[in-house]
C-alpha positions as CSV (number, residue, x, y, z in Angstrom):
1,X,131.1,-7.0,152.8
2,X,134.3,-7.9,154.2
3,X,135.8,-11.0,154.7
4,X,138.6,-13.6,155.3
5,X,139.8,-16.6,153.3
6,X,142.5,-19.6,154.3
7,X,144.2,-20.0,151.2
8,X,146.9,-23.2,151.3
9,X,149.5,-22.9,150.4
10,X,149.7,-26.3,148.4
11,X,146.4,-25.2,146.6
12,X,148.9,-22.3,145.5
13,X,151.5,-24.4,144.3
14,X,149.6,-26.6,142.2
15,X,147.4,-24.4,139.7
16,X,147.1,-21.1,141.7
17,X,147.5,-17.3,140.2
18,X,150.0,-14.9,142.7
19,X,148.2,-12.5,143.8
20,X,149.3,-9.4,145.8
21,X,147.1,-6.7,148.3
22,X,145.2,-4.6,146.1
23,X,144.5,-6.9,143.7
24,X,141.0,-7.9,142.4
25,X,140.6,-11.3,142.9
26,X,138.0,-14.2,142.3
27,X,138.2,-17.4,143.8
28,X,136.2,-20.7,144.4
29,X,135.2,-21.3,148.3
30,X,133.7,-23.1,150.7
31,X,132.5,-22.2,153.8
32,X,135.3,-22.7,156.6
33,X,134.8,-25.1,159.0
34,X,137.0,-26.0,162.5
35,X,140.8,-25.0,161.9
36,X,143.3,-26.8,163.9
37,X,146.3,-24.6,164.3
38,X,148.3,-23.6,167.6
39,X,147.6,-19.6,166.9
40,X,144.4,-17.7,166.8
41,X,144.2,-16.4,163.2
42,X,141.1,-14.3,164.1
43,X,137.6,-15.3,162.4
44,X,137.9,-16.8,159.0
45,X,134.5,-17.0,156.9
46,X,136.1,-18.8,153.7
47,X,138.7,-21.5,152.7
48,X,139.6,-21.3,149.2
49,X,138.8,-24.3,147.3
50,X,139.9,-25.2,144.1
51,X,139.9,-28.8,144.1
52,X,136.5,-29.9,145.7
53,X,134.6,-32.7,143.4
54,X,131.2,-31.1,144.7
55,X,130.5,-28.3,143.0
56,X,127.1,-27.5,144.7
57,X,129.7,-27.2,148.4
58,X,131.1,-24.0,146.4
59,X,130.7,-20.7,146.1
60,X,132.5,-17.8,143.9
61,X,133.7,-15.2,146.1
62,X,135.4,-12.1,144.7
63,X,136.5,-9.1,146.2
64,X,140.1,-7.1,146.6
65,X,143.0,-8.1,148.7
66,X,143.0,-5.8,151.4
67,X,146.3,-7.7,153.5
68,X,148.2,-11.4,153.1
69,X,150.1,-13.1,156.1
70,X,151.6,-16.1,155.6
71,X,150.9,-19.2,158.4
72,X,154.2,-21.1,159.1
73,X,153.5,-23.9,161.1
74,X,155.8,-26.3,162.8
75,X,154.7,-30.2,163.2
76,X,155.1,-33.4,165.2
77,X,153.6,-36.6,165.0
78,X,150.1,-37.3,166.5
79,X,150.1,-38.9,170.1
80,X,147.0,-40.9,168.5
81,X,148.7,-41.8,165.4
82,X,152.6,-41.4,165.1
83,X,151.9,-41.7,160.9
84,X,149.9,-38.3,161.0
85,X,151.3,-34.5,161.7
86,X,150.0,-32.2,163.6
87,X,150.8,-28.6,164.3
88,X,152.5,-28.0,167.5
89,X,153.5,-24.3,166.9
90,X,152.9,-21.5,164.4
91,X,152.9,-17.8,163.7
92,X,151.8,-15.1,161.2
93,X,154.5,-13.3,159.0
94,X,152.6,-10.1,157.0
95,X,154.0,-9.9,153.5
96,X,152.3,-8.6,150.1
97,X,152.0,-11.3,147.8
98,X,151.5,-14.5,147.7
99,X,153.2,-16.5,145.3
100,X,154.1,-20.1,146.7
101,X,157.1,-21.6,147.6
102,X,157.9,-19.8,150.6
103,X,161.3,-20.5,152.4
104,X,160.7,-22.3,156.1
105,X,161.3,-19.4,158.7
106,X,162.4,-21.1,162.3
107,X,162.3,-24.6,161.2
108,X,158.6,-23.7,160.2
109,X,157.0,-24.7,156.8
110,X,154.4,-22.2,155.1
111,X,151.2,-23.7,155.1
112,X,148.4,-21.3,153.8
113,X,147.8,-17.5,153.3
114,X,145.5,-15.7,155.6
115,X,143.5,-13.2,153.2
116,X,141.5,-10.2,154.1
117,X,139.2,-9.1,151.3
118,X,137.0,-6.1,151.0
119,X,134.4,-5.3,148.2
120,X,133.1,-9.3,148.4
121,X,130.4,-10.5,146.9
122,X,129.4,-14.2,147.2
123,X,127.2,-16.2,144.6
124,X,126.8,-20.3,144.5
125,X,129.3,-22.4,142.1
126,X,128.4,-23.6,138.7
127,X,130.1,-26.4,136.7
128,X,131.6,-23.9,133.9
129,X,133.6,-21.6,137.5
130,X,135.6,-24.6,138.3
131,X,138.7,-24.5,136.4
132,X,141.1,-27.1,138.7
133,X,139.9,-30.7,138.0
């Protein structure tokens, strides 16, 4: 099984381990749901999830990095709500590894990691798998 994970970047930043294509890997996911970006990233099955309270929404995914783009994103504030930011404008930048931290590119801010895998297998959380808390 193949498959894609949105990885954020702050998720990286806070008690994430660089990782780089080839690399085995073996993260905690949930399902993706609606992404609200200004590009098509293309189908993504997974978000990485290291933080969630609710260990029964998670599942272990591991498998081996088969590319990593980065998503840099440019915001303004909501027309609903000037307090909130949304994405106005974005793109995809390939690179190798992803480490956190990235430099803005065009006045855009790195926001997550768009991960191929290959070699996946999936299997529920358990309590013991989440590591963040």
């Amino acid at each position: 099984m193949d498959c894609n994970v949105l990885y954020e970047t702050w998720e990286m930043e806070c008690c994430g381990i660089p990782f780089s294509a080839g690399d085995k890997v073996r993260w905690l996911v949930s399902k993706a749901g609606r992404l609200i970006t200004p590009i098509d990233l293309g189908e993504i099955d997974y978000c990485y999830d290291a933080h969630s309270s609710d260990v029964s929404s998670l599942l272990v995914l591991e498998g081996k990095v088969e590319t990593v783009k980065i998503l840099y994103q440019r915001y303004a504030a909501s027309k609903e709500d000037l307090r909130v930011l949304v994405p106005i404008d974005g793109k995809l930048i390939d690179t190798e590894t992803a480490e956190g931290f990235d430099d803005d590119i065009d006045d855009m801010k790195a926001s997550s990691y768009i991960v191929s895998l290959t070699e996946c297998m999936l299997r529920p959380a358990r309590e013991e798998d989440v590591s963040c808390k």
